[in-house]
C-alpha positions in Angstrom: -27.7 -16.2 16.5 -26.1 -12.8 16.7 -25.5 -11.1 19.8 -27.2 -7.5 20.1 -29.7 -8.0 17.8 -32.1 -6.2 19.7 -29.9 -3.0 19.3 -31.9 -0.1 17.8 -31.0 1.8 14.4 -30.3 4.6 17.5 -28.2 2.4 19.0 -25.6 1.4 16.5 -25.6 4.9 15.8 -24.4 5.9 18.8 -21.7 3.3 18.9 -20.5 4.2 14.8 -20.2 8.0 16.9 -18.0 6.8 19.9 -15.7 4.5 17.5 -15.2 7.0 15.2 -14.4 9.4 18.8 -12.1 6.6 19.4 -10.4 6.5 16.5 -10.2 10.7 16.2 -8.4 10.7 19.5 -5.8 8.0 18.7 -5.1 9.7 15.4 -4.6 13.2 17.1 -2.7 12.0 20.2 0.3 9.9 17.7 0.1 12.5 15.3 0.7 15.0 17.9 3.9 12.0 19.7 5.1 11.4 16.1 5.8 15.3 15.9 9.5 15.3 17.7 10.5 12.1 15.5 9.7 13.5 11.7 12.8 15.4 11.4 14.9 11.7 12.3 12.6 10.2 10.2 12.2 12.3 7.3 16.3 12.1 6.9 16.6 8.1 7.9 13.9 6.5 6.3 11.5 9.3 3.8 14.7 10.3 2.0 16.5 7.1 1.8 15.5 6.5 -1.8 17.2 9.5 -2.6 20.4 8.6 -2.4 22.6 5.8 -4.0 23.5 4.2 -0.9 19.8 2.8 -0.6 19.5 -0.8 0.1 17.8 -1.3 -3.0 20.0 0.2 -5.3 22.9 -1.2 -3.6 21.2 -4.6 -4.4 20.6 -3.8 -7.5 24.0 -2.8 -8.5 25.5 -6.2 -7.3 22.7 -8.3 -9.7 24.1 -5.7 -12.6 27.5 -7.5 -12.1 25.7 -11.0 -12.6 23.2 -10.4 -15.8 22.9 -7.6 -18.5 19.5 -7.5 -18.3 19.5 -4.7 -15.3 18.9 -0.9 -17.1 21.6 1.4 -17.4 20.0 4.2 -15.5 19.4 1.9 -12.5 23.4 1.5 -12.4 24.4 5.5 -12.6 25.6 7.6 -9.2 22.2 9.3 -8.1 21.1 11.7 -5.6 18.2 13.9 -5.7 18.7 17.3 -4.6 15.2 18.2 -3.0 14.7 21.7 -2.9 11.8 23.9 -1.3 10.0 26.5 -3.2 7.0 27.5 -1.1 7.4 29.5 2.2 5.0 27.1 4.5 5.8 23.6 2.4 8.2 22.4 5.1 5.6 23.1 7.9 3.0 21.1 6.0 5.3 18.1 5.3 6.4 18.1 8.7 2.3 18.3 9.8 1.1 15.7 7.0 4.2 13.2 8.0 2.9 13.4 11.4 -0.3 12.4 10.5 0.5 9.7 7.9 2.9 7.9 10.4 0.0 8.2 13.3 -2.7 7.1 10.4 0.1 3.7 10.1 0.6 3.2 13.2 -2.9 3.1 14.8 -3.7 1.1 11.7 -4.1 -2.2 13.7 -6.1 -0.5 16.1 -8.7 0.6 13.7 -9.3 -2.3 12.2 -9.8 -4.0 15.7 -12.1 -0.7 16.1 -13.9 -1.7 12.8 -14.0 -5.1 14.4 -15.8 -4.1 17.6 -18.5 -2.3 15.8 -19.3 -5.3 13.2 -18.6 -7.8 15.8 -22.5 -7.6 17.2 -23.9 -8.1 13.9 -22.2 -11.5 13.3 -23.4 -14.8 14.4 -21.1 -16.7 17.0 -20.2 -19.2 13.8 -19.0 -15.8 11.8 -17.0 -14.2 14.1 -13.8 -16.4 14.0 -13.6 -16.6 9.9 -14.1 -12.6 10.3 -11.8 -11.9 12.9 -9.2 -14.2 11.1 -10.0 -12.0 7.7 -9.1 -8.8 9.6 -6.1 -9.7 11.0 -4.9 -11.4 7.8 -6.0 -7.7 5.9 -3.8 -6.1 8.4 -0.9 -7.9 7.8 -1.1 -7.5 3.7 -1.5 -3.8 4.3 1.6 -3.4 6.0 3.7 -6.2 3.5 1.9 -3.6 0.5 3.6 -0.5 1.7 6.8 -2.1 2.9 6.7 -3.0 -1.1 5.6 0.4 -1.9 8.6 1.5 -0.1 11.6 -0.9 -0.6 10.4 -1.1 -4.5 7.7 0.9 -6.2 8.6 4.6 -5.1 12.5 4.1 -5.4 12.3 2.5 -8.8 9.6 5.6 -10.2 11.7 8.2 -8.7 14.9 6.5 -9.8 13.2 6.4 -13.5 11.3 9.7 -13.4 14.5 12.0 -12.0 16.6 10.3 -14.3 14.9 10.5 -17.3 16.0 13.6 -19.6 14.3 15.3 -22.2 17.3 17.8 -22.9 20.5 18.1 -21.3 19.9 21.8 -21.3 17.3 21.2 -18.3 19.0 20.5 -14.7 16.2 18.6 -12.5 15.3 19.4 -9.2 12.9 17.9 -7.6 10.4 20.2 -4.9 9.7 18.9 -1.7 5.3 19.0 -1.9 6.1 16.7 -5.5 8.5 14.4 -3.6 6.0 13.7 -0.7 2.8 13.2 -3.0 4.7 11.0 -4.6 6.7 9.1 -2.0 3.1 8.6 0.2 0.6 8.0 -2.7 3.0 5.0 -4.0 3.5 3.6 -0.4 -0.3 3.8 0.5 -1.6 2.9 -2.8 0.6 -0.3 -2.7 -0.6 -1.1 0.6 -4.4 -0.6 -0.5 -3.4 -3.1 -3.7 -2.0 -5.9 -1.1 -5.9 -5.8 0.2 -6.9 -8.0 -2.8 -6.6 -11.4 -1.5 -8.6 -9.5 1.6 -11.7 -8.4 -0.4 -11.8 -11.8 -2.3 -12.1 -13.7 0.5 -14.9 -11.2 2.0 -16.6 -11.4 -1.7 -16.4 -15.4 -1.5 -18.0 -15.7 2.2 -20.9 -13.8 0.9 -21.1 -16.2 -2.2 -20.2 -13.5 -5.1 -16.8 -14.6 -5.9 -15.2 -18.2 -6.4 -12.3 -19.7 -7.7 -13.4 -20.4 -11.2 -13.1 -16.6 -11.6 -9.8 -16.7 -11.1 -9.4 -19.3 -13.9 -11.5 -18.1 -16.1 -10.2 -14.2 -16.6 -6.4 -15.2 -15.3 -4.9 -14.0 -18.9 -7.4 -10.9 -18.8 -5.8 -10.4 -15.3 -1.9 -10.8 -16.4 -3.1 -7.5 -19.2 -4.9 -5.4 -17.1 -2.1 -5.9 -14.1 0.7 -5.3 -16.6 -1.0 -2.2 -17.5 -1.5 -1.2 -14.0 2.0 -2.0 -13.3 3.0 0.4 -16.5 0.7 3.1 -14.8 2.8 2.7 -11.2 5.8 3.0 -13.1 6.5 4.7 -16.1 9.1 3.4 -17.0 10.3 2.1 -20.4 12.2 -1.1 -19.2 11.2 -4.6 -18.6 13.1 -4.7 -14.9 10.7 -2.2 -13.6 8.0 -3.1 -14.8 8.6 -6.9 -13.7 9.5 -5.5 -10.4 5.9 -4.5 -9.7 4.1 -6.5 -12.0 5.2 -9.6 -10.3 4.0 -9.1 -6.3 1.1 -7.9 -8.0 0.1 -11.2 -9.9 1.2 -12.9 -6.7 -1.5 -11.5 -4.6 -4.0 -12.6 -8.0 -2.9 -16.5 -7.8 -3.1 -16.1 -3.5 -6.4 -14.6 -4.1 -7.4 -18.0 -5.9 -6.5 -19.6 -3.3 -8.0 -18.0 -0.5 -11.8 -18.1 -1.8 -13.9 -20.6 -1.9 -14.1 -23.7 -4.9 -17.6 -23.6 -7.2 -20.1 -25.9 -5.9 -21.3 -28.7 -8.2 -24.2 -26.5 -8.7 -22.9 -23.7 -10.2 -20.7 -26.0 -12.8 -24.0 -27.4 -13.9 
């Protein structure tokens, strides 16, 4: 049976109220550490992409030698001038880096928050499949935005500040467009890689199986190659391969993870 069942509507209030205290503070406190470290980290690791020495395109320029199929622009010199056109934009980044590093890296801590607080509600033969299901959601999170990072975001910016309507029209890129940009594509990836996770939550409470999976797997390859397209723009079967691909892997490791159809359910 569950443990703290006797706790009052009151009661679990109270503790949602100290775990989301909890939480607060560990947020402010590394947003307030990671201050000092932005500037090494904003020219390290948030502008890396910007530049042609990049691990990525570096890779990339070594396949080029290999096969034809890699697109021209992805083989040019590049470097993004960034510029700043707004008196207080430098502040803010500086302020909203701070907080999106602290928001990565007490990640793991508030998911074992989020833990604590569901754990009472769980019976004893629960908890282990659950606590397992965190820590495996975890994980994906942080594989989804080191894909957001090492692919997705260089390959759109690569794409986007390349492309060129008219040659009379010099690009620059602004620093607010830059950072939307660079932490949208990181954080949405790392939200994408919690499919498998909310497939196998959906399958414990018996909404989901793996027939699904088999029945709408060439609806799925569309509607991910169209979300692919959507992450990036781009006119070139590389790219879009180049997302579409980890995608679809986290569909077929989805299949896996939930549970088979019962015999009842065929019939």
């Amino acid at each position: 049976m569950a443990v703290d069942a006797e706790m009052s509507f009151w009661d679990h209030l109270e503790a949602l109220r100290w775990m989301l205290m909890r939480v607060v503070i560990a947020l402010a406190v590394f947003t307030v550490a990671g201050f000092a470290f932005i500037p090494y980290l904003f020219d390290k690791v948030v502008m890396a992409p910007s530049r042609s020495d990049f691990f990525l395109y570096r890779l990339i320029a070594k396949v080029s030698s290999y096969t034809p199929v890699i697109p021209d622009f992805l083989n040019k010199p590049f470097h993004v001038q960034v510029i700043n056109i707004k008196l207080s934009s430098q502040f803010f980044v500086h302020m909203s880096l701070s907080f999106w590093l602290a928001l990565l890296l007490t990640f793991p801590y508030l998911v074992y928050e989020v833990w604590k607080f569901v754990c009472p509600a769980l019976y004893v033969n629960e908890r282990k499949g659950v606590r397992w299901t965190f820590f495996f959601g975890t994980i994906m999170f942080f594989i989804g935005c080191k894909v957001g990072y090492s692919v997705v975001f260089p390959l759109t910016l690569r794409f986007l500040y390349t492309y060129e309507l008219s040659a009379e029209i010099s690009n620059q890129l602004a620093s607010d467009s830059y950072m939307n940009n660079f932490l949208m594509l990181i954080f949405m990836m790392g939200i994408v890689f919690e499919l498998p996770l909310v497939s196998m939550l959906l399958s414990k409470i018996g909404i989901l199986n793996r027939s699904f999976f088999s029945k709408y797997r060439r609806h799925a390859v569309v509607v991910l190659l169209f979300l692919a397209a959507i992450i990036t723009p781009s006119s070139d079967p590389f790219t879009l391969m180049a997302v579409f691909i980890p995608i679809y892997i986290l569909w077929e490791v989805s299949a896996l993870l939930v549970k088979p159809e019962t015999k009842d359910e065929d019939e």
